[in-house]
C-alpha positions, 0 to 999 in steps of 0.5 A: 172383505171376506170370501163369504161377501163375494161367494154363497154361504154353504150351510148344513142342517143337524137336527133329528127331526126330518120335518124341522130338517126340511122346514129350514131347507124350504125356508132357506131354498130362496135366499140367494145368499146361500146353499144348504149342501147338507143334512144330518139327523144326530150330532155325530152325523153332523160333525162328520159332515162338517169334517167332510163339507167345511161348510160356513155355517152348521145349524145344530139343533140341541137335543138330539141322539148319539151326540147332542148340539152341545157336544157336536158344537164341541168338536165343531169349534175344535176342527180346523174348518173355521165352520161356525156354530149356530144353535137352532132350537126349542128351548130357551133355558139359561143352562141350555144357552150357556153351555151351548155359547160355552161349546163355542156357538156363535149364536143361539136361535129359537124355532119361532124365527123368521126366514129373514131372521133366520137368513140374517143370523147364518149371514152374522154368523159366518162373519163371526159375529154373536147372534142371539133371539130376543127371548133368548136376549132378554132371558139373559137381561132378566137374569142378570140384571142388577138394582145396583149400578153396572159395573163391567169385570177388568176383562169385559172392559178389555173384551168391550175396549177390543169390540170398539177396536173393530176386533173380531171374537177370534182376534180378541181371544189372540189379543187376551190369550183366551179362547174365542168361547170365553170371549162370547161368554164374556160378550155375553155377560155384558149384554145382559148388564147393559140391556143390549142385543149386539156388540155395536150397541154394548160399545155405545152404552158402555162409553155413555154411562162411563164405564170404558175409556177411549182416547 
């Protein structure tokens, strides 16, 4: 059990709009399960106040000065606090989503969500856990869903086979000797060509259709 289940899950806003900022401290104040302990308006001020906070959990808005969410979920992947990047944004495009997974976000989150939506994403994602809107989802599925049979590269079997070991995005990239945003990217990819949402389900699809090997 981690500490995040027996203490309250500290969060920090970035975003360069004050009234998003607020909106999502509002939308945050109730839940008992966690504290927001800061704010920023620009990428460089969030990642200083991650550095300074080593909060659980960084919201990050895309597009935003001096240092947008990609680059500041760049330096926030690379830092020692084990802080995790949830992108909270207006855009949806594949570009946009990929190179944020690929920076090292764990998640990926549109503004129409709900403060349950919301609360339940920081919680999955200071345990480590992949979390995606549903347009954002299907955005994915639509892209790469093919006519022809699933078929999963050798590496997002062993990335599926390590999900299905109980394994963690971290102790995957230390199992496969990768880094934990390919490993997310790979989660990813598998996602969109089963038509899944989560990790539990990709195991289950995978292991019906055949397509993984369990003793």
């Amino acid at each position: 059990m981690t500490d995040t289940e027996y203490d309250r899950i500290r969060v920090v806003v970035v975003d360069d709009h004050a009234v998003m900022r607020a909106g999502v401290i509002a939308l945050l104040a109730d839940e008992p399960t966690m504290e927001v302990v800061g704010e920023a308006s620009d990428g460089r001020e969030g990642v200083d106040l991650v550095k300074r906070l080593a909060p659980e959990v960084a919201l990050l808005d895309l597009r935003m000065p001096v240092l947008d969410g990609v680059a500041a979920t760049t330096e926030i992947a690379a830092l020692p606090t084990a802080t995790r990047v949830l992108i909270l944004t207006t855009y949806d495009t594949d570009i946009e989503i990929e190179r944020a997974v690929e920076a090292g976000a764990v998640g990926y989150l549109l503004k129409d969500t709900t403060r349950e939506q919301l609360a339940d994403a920081i919680r999955s994602a200071a345990r480590g856990e992949t979390v995606l809107a549903p347009k954002v989802a299907e955005r994915l599925v639509a892209r790469m869903r093919r006519p022809q049979p699933v078929v999963l590269t050798a590496r997002e079997r062993d990335v599926l086979n390590a999900v299905a070991d109980g394994l963690s995005n971290a102790e995957i990239g230390r199992r496969l000797l990768i880094g934990e945003a390919t490993v997310k990217t790979h989660l990813l990819r598998v996602f969109a060509k089963l038509d899944v949402s989560d990790r539990t389900r990709a195991v289950v699809i995978a292991l019906e259709r055949g397509l993984l090997a369990r003793s």
